[in-house]
N, C-alpha and C positions, 0 to 999 in steps of 0.2 A: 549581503547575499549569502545564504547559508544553501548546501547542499547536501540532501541525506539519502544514502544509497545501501539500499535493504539488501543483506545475502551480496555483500560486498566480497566476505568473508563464507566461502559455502561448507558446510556442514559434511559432504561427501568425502569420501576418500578418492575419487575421480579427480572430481571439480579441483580438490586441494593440489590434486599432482600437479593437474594442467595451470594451476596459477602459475608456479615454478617459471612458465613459460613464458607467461602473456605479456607482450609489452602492448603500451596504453600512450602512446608519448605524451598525449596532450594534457590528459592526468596525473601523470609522472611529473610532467613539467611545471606543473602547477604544485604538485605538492613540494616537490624539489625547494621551491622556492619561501615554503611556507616555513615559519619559525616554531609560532605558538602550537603546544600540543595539550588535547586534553583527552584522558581517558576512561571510558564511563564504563559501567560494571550493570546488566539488568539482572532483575529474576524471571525465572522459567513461570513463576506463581501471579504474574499478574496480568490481568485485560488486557493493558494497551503491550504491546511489543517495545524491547527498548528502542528500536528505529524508530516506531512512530513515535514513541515518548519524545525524544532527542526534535523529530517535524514539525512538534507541537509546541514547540518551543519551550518544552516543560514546564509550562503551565495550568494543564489542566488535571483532574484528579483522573484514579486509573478509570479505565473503562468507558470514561467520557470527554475522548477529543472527537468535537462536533465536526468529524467531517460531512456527517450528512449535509449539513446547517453551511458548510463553507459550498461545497458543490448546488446547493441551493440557490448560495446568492450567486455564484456565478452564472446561473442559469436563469438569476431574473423572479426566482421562483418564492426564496426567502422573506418575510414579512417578521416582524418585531412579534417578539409572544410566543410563534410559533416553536414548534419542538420538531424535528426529524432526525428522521434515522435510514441507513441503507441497508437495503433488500439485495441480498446474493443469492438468486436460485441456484439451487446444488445437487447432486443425486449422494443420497443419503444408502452409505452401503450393511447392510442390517447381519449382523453376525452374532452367534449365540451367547457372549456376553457381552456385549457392546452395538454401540453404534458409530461409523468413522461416516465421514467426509470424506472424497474425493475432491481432490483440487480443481475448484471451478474451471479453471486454465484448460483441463483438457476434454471439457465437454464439447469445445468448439461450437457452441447455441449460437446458433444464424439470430439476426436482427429480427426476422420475422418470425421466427418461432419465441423467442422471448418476447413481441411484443402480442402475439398471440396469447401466451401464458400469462402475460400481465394483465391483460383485458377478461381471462375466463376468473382470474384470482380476485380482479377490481372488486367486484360485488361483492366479496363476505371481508374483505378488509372493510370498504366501507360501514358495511355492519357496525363495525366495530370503531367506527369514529377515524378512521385513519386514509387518508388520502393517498393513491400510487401515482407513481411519476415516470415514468420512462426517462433514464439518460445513457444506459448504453446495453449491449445486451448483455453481459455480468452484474449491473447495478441498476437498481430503482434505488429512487427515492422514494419515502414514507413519511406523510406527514402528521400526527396526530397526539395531544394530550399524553397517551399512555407512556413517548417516549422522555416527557418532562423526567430526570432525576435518574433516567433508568439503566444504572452500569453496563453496558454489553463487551463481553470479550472480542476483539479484533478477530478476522478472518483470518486471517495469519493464525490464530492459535487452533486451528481446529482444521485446514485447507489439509487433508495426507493422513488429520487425526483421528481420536477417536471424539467425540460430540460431547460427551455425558460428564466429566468436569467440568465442562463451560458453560450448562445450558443455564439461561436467567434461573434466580430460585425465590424473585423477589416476590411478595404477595403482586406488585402490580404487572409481576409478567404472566398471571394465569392467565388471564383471555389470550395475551400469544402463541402459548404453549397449547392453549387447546385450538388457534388458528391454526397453529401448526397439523395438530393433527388431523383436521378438515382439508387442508389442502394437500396433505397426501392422500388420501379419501379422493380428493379431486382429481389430482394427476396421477393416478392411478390407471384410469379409464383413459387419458385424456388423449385424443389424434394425434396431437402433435406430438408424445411418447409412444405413440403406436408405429408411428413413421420412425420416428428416431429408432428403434428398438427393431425396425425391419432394416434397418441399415446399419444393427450392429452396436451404434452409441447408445451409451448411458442415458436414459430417463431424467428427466428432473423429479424431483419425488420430493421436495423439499426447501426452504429456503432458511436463510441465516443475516440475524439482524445485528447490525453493530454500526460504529460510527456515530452514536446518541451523543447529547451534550449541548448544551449552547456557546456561542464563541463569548469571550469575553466582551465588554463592551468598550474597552479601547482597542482593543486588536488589530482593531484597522486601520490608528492613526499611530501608535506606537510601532509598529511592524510594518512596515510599507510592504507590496510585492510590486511594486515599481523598478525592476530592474533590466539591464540587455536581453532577459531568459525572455521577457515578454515576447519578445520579435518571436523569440523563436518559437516558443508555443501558439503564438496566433499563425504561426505561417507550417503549420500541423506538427509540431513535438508535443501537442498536447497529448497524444497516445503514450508519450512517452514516460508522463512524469505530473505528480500531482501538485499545484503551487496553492501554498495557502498562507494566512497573514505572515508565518515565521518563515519558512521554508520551501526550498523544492522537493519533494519526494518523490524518490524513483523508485521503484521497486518490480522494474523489468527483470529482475537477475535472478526472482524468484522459482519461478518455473523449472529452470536450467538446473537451480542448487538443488529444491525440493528433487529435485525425480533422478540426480546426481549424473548429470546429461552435459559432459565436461566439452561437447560442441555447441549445444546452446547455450549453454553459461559465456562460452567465451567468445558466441556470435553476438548475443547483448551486451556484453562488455564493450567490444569492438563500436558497436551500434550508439552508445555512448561516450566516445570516446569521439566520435565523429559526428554527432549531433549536437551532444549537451557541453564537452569542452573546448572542445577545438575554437565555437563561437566566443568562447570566452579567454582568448588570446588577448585578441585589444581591451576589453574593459582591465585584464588584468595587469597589462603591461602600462596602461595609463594612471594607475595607482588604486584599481578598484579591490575594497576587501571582500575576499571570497571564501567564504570556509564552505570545509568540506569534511562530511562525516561518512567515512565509511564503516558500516555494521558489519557483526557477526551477530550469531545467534543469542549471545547474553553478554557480549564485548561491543565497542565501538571505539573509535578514537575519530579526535577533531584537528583538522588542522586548520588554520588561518593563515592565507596567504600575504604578502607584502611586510611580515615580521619578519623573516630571515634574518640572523645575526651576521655578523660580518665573515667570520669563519666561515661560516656558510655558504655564506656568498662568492667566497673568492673559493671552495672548494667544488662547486656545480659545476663547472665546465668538465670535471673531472669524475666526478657523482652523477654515477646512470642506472639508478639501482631498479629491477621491474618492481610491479605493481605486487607479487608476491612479498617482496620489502614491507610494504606498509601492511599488509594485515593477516601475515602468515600468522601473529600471536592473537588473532580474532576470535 
């Protein structure tokens, strides 16, 4: 059972003070107990983030771990052939040499105004060979031919940024890049940005495709996700945390670190601590191996639990070191 926690380590000078503080027991405890350590190094220069690299069991090449394609088949949707990709409507903030993103996070888009906006968009995607999906109101699915082969940069690199490093430059992303442009033409005009914008919130004006790739084809017998965490996301942490053939990926912490907001950073930390570990006291006490990869921005490290050396073990009861401990060098 491997667990990877994005903006473990936050990038603010806030967030970094308030670690200092936080205690996590049931994390703590669990790492406490872990021996093996490994420590992984990303670059700032590539598509997938090192978190998600590490989620993906690093296996796939940059720019294409199929999350689309795994949220697909969990939703029943996925067919053999097929190629997808995820749809993040965003409001696109236009500035005289650039273009940034706003982090979708704080657009707060109700369910029915993005399922509005996916329905007025359906008809020129399908144009264009490409199938929408509704699965929550930050993400669609996308299904179609063009995403066969096609690198996209994670959300993560662009959610606070600027756009224009990252945008596709392949010859097969011109029809996206001119969808793109029709659908701010679109949502332009559009009611549901008319309301929005009478109440103050950002406009969608914009979407962002990433998560292309196909899953490997042992994936699913090599990698189980057969583990305790099931209970827990069928019985609703599925808000909490994405499971796919190698891992769990959290990436709640993001919000808090991005916008360096050292009371929501360490209300989702807390939030985790009481959801995703705590449940994981008995499998771990009954000999279950549990690693745990806590991120920084181009740092990570892994621990693996039930290695403890003996030292170690006879030194815990005395060893309480916070969650600062482990990834102040993030």
């Amino acid at each position: 059972m491997h667990i990877v926690i994005s903006h473990a380590a936050a990038p603010g000078p806030r967030c970094r003070a308030a670690s200092a503080t936080l205690q996590l027991p049931h994390l703590q405890a669990l790492l406490r107990q872990a021996g093996a350590q490994r420590l992984h190094t990303g670059d700032p220069d590539t598509l997938t983030p090192l978190a998600e690299h590490l989620a993906s069991g690093q296996a796939y090449p940059d720019g294409l771990v199929p999350w689309a394609a795994w949220l697909a088949q969990g939703s029943a949707l996925y067919q053999d052939s097929q190629h997808w990709a995820l749809i993040s409507p965003c409001h696109l903030q236009i500035h005289s040499d650039h273009v940034a993103m706003r982090d979708p996070a704080v657009l707060e888009l109700g369910e029915d105004e993005s399922r509005t906006l996916l329905a007025a968009m359906q008809p020129y995607f399908e144009e264009d060979g490409i199938a929408l999906h509704w699965h929550n109101a930050h993400t669609w699915l996308a299904q179609g031919a063009v995403f066969q082969h096609l690198a996209c940069a994670s959300l993560a690199r662009v959610r606070g940024q600027p756009t224009d490093p990252w945008i596709p430059r392949q010859r097969e992303a011109q029809g996206l890049r001119r969808l793109q442009n029709e659908m701010q033409m679109l949502l332009y005009t559009h009611a549901t940005n008319d309301a929005r914008s009478a109440r103050g919130q950002a406009p969608v004006n914009g979407f962002w495709i990433s998560g292309t790739g196909s899953p490997l084809a042992d994936s699913g017998t090599s990698h189980s996700t057969a583990s305790p965490l099931q209970a827990l996301l069928a019985d609703g942490g599925a808000n909490l945390a994405f499971i796919n053939p190698y891992a769990l990926y959290i990436d709640t912490l993001s919000a808090g670190a991005l916008k360096d907001d050292p009371h929501a950073w360490i209300q989702a930390w807390q939030n985790l601590d009481a959801q995703v570990f705590a449940p994981l006291a008995a499998p771990q006490a009954s000999g279950a191996e549990i690693s745990v990869s806590l991120c920084g921005v181009q740092r990570a490290r892994t621990w693996v639990s039930g290695r403890a050396s003996l030292w170690q073990r006879i030194k815990q009861p005395w060893a309480a070191p916070g969650i600062h401990h482990f990834v102040h060098d993030l």
